[in-house]
MIMIMAR-984432 format. One record per residue (C-alpha): x, y, z; residue in three letters. Coordinates in pm, 1 decimal. Each point is the difference from the previous one (the first is absolute). Example, Ala and Ser with C-alpha at 12.3 -4.5 7.8 and 13.67 -1.06 7.14 Angstrom:
rec px: 1230.0; py: -450.0; pz: 780.0; residuo: ALA .
rec px: 137.0; py: 344.0; pz: -66.0; residuo: SER .
end
This chain:
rec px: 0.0; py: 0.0; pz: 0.0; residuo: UNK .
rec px: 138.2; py: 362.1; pz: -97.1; residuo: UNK .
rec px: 107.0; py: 252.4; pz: 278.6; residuo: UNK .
rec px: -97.4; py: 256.1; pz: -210.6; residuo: UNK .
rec px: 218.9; py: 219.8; pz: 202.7; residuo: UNK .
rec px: -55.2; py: 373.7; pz: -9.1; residuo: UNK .
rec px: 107.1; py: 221.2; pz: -263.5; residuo: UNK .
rec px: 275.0; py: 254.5; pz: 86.0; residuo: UNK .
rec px: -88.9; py: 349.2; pz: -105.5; residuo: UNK .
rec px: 187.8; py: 25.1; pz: -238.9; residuo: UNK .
rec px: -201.3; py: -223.8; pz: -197.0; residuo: UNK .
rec px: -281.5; py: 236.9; pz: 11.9; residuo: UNK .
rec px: -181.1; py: 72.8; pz: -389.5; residuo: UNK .
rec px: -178.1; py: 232.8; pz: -110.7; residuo: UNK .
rec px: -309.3; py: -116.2; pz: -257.3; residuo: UNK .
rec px: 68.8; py: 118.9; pz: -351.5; residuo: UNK .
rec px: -230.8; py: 285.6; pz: -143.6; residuo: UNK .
rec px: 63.3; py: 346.0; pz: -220.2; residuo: UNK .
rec px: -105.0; py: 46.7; pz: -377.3; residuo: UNK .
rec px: 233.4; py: -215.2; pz: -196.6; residuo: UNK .
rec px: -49.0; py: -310.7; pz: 222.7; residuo: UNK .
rec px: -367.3; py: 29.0; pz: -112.2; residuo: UNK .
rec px: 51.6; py: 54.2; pz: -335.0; residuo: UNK .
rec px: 239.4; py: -259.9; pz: -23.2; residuo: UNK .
rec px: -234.1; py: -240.9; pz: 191.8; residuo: UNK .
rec px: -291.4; py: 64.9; pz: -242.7; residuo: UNK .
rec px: 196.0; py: -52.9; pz: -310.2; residuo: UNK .
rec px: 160.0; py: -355.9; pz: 152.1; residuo: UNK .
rec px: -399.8; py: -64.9; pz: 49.9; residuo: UNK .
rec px: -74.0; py: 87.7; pz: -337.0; residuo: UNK .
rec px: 250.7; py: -267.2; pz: -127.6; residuo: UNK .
rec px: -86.6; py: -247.7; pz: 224.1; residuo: UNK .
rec px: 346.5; py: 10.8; pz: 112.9; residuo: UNK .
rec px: 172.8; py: -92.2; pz: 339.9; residuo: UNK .
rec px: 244.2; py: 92.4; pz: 184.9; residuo: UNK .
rec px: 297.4; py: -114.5; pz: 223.1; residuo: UNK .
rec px: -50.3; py: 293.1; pz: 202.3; residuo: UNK .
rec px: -380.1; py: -45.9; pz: 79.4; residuo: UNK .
rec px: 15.0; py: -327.5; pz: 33.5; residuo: UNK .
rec px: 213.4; py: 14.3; pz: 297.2; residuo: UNK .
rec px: -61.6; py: 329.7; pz: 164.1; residuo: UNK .
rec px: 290.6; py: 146.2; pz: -54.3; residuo: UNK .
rec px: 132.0; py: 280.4; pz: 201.8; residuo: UNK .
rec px: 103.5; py: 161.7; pz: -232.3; residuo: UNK .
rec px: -274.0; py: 20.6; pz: -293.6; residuo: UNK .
rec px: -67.8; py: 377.6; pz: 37.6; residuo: UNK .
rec px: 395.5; py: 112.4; pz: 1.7; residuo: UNK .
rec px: 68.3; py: -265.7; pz: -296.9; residuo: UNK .
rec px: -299.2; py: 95.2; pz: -220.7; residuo: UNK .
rec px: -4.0; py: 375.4; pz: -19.2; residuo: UNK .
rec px: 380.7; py: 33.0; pz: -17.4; residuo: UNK .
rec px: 14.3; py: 315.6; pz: 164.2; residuo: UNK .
rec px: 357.5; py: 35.6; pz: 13.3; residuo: UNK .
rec px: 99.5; py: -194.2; pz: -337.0; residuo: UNK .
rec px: -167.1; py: -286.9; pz: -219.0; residuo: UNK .
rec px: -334.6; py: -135.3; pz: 76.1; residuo: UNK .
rec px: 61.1; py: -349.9; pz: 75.1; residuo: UNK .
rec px: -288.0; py: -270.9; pz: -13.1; residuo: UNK .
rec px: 34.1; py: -412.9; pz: 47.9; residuo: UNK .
rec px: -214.9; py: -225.3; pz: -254.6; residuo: UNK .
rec px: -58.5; py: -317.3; pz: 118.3; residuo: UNK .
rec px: 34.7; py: -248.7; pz: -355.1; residuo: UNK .
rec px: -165.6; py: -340.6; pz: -26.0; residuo: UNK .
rec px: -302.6; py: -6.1; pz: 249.0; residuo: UNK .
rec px: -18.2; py: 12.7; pz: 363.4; residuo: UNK .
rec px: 50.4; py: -339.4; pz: 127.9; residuo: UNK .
rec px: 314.6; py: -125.7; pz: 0.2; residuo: UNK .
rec px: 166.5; py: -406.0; pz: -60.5; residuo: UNK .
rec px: 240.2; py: 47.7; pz: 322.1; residuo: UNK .
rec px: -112.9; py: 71.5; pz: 374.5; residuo: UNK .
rec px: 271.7; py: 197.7; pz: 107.0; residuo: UNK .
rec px: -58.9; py: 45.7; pz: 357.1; residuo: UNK .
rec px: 42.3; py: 361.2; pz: 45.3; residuo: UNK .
rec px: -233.0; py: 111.9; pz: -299.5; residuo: UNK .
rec px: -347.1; py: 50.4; pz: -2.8; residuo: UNK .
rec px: -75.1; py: -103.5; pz: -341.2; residuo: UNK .
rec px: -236.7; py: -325.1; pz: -20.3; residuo: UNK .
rec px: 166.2; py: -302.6; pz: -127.1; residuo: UNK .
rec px: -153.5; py: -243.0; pz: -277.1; residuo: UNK .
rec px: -282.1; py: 3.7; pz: -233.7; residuo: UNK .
rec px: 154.5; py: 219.4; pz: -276.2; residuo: UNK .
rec px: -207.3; py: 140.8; pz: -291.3; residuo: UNK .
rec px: 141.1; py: 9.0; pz: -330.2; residuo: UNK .
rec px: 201.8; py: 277.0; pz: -157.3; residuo: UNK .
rec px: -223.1; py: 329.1; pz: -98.1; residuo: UNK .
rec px: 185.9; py: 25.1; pz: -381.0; residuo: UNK .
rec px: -162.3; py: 375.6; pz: 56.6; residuo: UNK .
rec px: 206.3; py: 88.0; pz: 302.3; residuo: UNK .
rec px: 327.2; py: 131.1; pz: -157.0; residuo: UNK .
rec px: -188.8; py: 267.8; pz: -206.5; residuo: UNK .
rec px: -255.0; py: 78.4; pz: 279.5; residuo: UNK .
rec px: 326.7; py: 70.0; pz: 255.1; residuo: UNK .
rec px: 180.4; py: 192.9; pz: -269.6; residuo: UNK .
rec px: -324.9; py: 217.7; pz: -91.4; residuo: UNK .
rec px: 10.7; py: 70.6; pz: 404.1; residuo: UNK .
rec px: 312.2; py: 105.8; pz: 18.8; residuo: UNK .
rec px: -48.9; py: 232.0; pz: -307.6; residuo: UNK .
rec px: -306.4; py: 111.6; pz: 151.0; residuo: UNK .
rec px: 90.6; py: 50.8; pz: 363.2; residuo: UNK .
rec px: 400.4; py: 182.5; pz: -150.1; residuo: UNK .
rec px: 197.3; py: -202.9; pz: 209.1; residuo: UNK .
rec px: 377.5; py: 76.4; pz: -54.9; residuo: UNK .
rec px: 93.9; py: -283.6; pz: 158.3; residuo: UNK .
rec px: -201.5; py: -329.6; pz: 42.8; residuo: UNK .
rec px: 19.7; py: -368.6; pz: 179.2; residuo: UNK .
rec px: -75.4; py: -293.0; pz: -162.2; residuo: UNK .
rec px: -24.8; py: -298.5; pz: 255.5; residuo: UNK .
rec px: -186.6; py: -340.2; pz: 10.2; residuo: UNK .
rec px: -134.3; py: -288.0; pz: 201.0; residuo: UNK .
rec px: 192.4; py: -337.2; pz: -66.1; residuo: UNK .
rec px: -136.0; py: -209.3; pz: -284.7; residuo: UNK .
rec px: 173.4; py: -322.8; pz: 35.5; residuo: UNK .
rec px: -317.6; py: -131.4; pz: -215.3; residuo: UNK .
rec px: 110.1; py: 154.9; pz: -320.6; residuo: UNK .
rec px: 262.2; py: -183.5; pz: -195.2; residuo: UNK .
rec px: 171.1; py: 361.1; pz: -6.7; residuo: UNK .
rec px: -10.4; py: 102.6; pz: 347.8; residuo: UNK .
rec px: -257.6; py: 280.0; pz: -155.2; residuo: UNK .
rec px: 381.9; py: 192.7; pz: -149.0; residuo: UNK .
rec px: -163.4; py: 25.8; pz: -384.9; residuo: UNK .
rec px: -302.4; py: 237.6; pz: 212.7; residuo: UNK .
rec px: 252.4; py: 196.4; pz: 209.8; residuo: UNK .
rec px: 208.9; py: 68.7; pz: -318.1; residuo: UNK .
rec px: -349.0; py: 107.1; pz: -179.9; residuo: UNK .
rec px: -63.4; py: 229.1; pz: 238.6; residuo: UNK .
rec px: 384.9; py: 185.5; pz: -21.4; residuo: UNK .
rec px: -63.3; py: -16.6; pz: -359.9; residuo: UNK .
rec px: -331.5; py: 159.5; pz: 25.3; residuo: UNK .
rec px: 121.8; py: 316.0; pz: 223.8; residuo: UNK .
rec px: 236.8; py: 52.1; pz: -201.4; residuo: UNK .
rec px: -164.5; py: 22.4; pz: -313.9; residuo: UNK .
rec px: -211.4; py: 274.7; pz: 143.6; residuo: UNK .
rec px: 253.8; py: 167.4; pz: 117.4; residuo: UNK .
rec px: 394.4; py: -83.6; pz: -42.9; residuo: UNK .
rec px: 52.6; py: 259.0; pz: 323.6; residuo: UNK .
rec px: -171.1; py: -205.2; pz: 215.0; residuo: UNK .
rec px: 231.1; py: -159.4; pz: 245.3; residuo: UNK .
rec px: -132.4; py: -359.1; pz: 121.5; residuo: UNK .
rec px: 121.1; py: -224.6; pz: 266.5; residuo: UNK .
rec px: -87.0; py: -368.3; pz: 17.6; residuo: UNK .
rec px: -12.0; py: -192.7; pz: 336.7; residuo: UNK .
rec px: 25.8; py: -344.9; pz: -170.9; residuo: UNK .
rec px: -69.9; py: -341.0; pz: 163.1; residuo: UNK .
rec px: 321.8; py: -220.6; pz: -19.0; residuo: UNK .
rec px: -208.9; py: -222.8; pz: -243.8; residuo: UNK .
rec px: 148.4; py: -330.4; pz: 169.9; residuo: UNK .
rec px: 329.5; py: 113.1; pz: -131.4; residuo: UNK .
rec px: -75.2; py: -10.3; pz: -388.6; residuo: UNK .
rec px: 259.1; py: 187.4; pz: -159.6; residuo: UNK .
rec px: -186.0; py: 27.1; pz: -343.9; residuo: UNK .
rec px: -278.2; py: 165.7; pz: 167.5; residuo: UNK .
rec px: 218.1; py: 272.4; pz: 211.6; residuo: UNK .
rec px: 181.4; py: 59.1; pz: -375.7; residuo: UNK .
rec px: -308.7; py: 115.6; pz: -88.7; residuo: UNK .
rec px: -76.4; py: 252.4; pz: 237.3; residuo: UNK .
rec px: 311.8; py: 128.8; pz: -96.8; residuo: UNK .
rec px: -73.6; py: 20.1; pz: -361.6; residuo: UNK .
rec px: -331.6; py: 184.3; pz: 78.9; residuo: UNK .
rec px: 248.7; py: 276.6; pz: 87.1; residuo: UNK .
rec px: -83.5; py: 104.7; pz: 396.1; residuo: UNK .
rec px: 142.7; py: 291.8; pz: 165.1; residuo: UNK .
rec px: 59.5; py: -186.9; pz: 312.5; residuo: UNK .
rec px: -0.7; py: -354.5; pz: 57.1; residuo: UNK .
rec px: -123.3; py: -122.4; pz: 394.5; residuo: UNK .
rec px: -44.6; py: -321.7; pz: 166.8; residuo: UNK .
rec px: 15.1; py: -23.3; pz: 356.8; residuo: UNK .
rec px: 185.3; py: -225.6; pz: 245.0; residuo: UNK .
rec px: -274.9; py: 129.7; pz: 255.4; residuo: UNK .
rec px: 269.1; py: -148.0; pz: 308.7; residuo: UNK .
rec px: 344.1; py: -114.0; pz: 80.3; residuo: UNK .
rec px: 80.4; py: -344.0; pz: -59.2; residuo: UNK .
rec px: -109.3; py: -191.8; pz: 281.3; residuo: UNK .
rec px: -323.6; py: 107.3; pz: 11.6; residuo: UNK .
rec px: -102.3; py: -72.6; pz: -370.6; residuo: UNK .
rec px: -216.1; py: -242.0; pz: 137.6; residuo: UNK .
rec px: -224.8; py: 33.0; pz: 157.6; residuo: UNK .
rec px: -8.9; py: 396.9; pz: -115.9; residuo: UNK .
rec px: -24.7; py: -99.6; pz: -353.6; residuo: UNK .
rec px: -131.0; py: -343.8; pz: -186.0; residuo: UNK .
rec px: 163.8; py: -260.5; pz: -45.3; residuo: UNK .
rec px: 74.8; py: 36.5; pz: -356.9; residuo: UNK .
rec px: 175.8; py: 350.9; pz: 103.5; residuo: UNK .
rec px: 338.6; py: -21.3; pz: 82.7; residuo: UNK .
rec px: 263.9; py: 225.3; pz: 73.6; residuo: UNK .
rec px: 237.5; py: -110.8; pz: -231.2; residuo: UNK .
rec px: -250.1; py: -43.5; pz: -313.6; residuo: UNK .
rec px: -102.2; py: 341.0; pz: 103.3; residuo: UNK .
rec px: 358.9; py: 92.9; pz: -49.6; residuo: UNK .
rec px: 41.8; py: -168.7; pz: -333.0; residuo: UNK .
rec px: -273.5; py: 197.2; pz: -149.0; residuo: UNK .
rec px: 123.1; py: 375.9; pz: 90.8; residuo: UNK .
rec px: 323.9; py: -137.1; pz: -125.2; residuo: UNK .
rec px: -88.6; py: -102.9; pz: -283.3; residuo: UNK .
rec px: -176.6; py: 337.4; pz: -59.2; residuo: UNK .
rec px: 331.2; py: 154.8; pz: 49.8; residuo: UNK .
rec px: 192.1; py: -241.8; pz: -232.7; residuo: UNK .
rec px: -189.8; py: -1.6; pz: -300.2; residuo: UNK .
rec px: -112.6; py: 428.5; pz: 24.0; residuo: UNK .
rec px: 96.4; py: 329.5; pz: 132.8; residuo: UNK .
rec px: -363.8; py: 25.7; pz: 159.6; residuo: UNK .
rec px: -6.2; py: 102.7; pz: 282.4; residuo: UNK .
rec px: -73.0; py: -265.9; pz: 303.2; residuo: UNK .
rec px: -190.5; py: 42.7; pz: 321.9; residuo: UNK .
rec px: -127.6; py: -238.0; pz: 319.2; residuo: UNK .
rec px: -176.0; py: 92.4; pz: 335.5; residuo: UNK .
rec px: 78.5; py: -147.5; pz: 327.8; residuo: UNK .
rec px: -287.9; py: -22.3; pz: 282.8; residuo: UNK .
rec px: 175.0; py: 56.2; pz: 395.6; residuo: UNK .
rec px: -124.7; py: -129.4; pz: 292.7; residuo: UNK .
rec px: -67.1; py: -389.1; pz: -83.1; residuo: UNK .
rec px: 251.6; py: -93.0; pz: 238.0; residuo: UNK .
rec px: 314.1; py: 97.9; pz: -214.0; residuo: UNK .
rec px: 337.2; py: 38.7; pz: 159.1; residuo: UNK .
rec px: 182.1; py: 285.8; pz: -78.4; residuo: UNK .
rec px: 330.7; py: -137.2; pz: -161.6; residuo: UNK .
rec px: -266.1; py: -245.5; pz: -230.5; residuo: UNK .
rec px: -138.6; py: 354.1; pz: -126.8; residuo: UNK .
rec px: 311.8; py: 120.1; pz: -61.4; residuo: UNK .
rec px: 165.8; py: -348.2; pz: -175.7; residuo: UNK .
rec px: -375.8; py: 37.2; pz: -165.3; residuo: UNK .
rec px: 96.4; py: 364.8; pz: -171.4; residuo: UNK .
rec px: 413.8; py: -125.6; pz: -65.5; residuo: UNK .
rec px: -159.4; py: -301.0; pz: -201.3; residuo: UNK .
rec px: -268.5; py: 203.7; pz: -181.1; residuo: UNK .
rec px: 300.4; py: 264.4; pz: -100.3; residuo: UNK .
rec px: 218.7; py: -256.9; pz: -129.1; residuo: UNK .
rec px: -281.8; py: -158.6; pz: -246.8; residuo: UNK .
rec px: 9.5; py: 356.3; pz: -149.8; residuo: UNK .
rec px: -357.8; py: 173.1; pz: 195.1; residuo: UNK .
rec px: -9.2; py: 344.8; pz: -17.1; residuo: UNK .
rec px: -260.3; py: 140.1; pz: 230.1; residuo: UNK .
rec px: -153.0; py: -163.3; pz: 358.9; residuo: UNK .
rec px: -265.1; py: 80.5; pz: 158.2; residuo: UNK .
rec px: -54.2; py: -114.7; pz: 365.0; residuo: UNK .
rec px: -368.4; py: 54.0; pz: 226.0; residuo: UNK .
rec px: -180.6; py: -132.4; pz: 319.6; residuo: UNK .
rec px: -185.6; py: -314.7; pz: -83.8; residuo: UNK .
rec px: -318.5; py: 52.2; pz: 127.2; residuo: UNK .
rec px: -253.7; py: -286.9; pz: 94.7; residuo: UNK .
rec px: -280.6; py: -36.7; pz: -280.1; residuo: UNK .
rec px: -227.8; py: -152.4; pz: 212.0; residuo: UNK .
rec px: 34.5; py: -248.1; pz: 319.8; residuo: UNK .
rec px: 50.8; py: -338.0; pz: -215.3; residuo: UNK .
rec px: 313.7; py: 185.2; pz: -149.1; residuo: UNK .
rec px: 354.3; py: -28.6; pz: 116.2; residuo: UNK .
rec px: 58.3; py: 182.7; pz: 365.3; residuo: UNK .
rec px: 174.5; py: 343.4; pz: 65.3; residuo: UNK .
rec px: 339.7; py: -103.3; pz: 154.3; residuo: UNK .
rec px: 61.0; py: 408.8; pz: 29.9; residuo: UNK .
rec px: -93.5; py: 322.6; pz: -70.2; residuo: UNK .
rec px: 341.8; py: 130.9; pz: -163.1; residuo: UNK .
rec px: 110.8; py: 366.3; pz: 124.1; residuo: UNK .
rec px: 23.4; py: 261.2; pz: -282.6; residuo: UNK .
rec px: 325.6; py: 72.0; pz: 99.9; residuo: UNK .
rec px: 98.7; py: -359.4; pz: -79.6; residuo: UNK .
rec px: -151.6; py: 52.4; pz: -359.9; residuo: UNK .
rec px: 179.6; py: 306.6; pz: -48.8; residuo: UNK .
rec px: 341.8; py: -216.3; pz: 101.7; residuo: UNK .
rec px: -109.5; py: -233.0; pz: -269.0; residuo: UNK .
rec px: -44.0; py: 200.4; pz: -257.6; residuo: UNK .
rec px: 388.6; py: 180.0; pz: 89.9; residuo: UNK .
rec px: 141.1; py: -314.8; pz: -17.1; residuo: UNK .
rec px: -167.6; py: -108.3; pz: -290.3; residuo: UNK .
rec px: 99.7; py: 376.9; pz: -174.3; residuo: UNK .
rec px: 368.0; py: 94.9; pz: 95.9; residuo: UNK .
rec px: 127.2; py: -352.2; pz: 128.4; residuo: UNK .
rec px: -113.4; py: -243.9; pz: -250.0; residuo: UNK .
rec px: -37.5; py: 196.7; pz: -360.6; residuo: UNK .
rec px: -402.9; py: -18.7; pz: -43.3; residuo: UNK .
rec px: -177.1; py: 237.2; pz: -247.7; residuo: UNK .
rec px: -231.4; py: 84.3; pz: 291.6; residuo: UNK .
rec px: -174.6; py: -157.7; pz: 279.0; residuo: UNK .
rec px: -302.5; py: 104.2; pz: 105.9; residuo: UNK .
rec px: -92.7; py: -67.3; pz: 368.8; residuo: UNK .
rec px: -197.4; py: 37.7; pz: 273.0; residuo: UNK .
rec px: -312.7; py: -138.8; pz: 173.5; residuo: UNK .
rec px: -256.7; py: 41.0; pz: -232.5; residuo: UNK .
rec px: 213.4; py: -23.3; pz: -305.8; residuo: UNK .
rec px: -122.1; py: -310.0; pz: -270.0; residuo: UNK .
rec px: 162.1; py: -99.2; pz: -286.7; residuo: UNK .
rec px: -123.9; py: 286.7; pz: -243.7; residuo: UNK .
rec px: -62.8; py: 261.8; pz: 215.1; residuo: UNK .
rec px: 72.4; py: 342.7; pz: -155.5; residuo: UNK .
rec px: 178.9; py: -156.0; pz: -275.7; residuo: UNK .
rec px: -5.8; py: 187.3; pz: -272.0; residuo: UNK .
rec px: 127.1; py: 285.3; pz: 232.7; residuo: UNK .
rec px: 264.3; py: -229.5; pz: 142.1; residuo: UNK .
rec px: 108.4; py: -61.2; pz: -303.3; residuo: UNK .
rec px: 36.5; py: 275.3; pz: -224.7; residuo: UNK .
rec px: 188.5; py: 198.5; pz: 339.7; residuo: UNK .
rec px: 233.9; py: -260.0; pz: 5.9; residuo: UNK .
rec px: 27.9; py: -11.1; pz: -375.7; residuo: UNK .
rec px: 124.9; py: 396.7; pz: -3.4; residuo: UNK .
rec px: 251.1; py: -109.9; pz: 332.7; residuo: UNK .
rec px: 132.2; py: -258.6; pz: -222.5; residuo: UNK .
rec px: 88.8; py: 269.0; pz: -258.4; residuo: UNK .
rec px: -315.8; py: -165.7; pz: -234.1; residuo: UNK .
rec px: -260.4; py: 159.2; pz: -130.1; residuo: UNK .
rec px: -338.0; py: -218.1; pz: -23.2; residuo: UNK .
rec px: -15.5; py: 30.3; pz: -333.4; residuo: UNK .
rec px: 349.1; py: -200.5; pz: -10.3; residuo: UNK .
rec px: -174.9; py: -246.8; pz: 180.5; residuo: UNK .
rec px: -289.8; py: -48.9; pz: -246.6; residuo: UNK .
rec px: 327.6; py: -26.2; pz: -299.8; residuo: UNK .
rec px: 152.1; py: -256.0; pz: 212.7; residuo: UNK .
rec px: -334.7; py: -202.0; pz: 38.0; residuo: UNK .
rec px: -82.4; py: 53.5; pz: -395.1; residuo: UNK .
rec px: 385.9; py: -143.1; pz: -74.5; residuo: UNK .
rec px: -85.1; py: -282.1; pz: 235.6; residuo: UNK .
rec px: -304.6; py: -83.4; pz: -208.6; residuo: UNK .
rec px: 196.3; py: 18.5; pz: -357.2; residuo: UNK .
rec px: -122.4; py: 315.5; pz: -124.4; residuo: UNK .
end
């Protein structure tokens, strides 16, 4: 049975609300469209979508909403997937057209089911927002797709901005954090393959407080640098509900913001977002286009880079 100890104040939200959030709402409703950041409440849905400080950032969710994996710190429902909606790709990119997103997430449940791992869909989708608009900047947060190298290739060759897929925890705790068909080290194989075969940028999230010690967080950012990842992101996992995996600890900001140094100035990463109610794509596009200029690289060098990846 959970503790469902109390939440520190820092943990404190505020509910999402303003203009753009409810113009953006009604034109996801419009295309029958989901997304990540509904879905699961997050925190940060009104800073993300109205990109008050840089690029409007919004996370479609690709391929349904039930999943082939129980993962058992996600909320998503497991089993009894529907098949494909060939309309999706278009309906997403006529969103994101709609909405003018500068930067958007692409992300998906698992689809074990599909002989492809869903990857044809995903690279649809890229395809589609691009074809609408070329400026665009997309990020995928891919499944591993049981470590299928054909189908990661062609993610790549749809010609991302930013390629993500998270190791969620240190290695230890893979299971029971993750499913069983998740491991750390296939994980690893997939952002390094990324980073092999493209000059796309890569990207994973860890979750804090599961229990992690911290020398496995830090061997857990050394490993992810040396496969070639170029931006972390690390937030408080948070219990979905009281049949999810307990709260070890409620991790102190400052212990985020020591993260995120170490991860900067110490070990070489793009950037690192993190801090207690950071997730994988929060503020993203805004993230990423500051760290872009840092890095003496304009965005637009980033779209050339993801264009040469693809062939063009």
């Amino acid at each position: 049975m959970s503790s469902r100890r109390r939440k520190p104040d820092w943990l404190k939200m505020q509910p999402p609300a303003g203009q753009r959030f409810t113009e953006i709402k009604s034109t996801l409703r419009e295309h029958d469209l989901h997304t990540v950041c509904e879905e699961a409440n997050c925190p940060n849905l009104g800073d993300c979508w109205s990109g008050r400080d840089g690029p409007g950032t919004a996370t479609f969710m690709l391929m349904g909403d039930r999943c082939s994996r129980g993962c058992n710190f996600c909320d998503v429902a497991t089993g009894g997937m529907e098949p494909l909606d060939p309309d999706e790709p278009a309906n997403v990119a006529d969103a994101v057209a709609e909405i003018g997103l500068d930067y958007v997430v692409l992300t998906s449940v698992d689809r074990d089911d599909l002989a492809d791992g869903g990857s044809a869909h995903f690279a649809e989708t890229i395809r589609e927002i691009k074809r609408r608009d070329a400026d665009t900047l997309v990020e995928v947060l891919i499944p591993d797709f049981g470590g299928d190298e054909a189908a990661v290739r062609r993610i790549i060759d749809a010609g991302p901005d930013v390629i993500a897929h998270n190791v969620e925890t240190v290695d230890r705790l893979q299971w029971p954090v993750r499913d069983r068909r998740a491991t750390y080290e296939q994980t690893l194989d997939v952002l390094e393959q990324v980073d092999r075969e493209s000059d796309i940028r890569t990207k994973t999230s860890i979750m804090l407080g599961l229990g992690e010690y911290d020398h496995e967080v830090y061997q857990t950012l050394r490993d992810l640098r040396e496969v070639g990842v170029d931006i972390v992101t690390l937030g408080q996992y948070l219990q979905p509900s009281a049949s999810h995996l307990d709260v070890t600890e409620y991790v102190h900001p400052d212990v985020f913001d020591t993260w995120r140094c170490v991860a900067e100035e110490e070990l070489g990463f793009l950037y690192c977002a993190s801090g207690p109610m950071v997730r994988s794509s929060y503020k993203a596009g805004e993230f990423f286009v500051e760290a872009l200029l840092r890095d003496g690289e304009s965005p637009e060098q980033a779209r050339t880079m993801a264009r040469a990846a693809d062939g063009d």
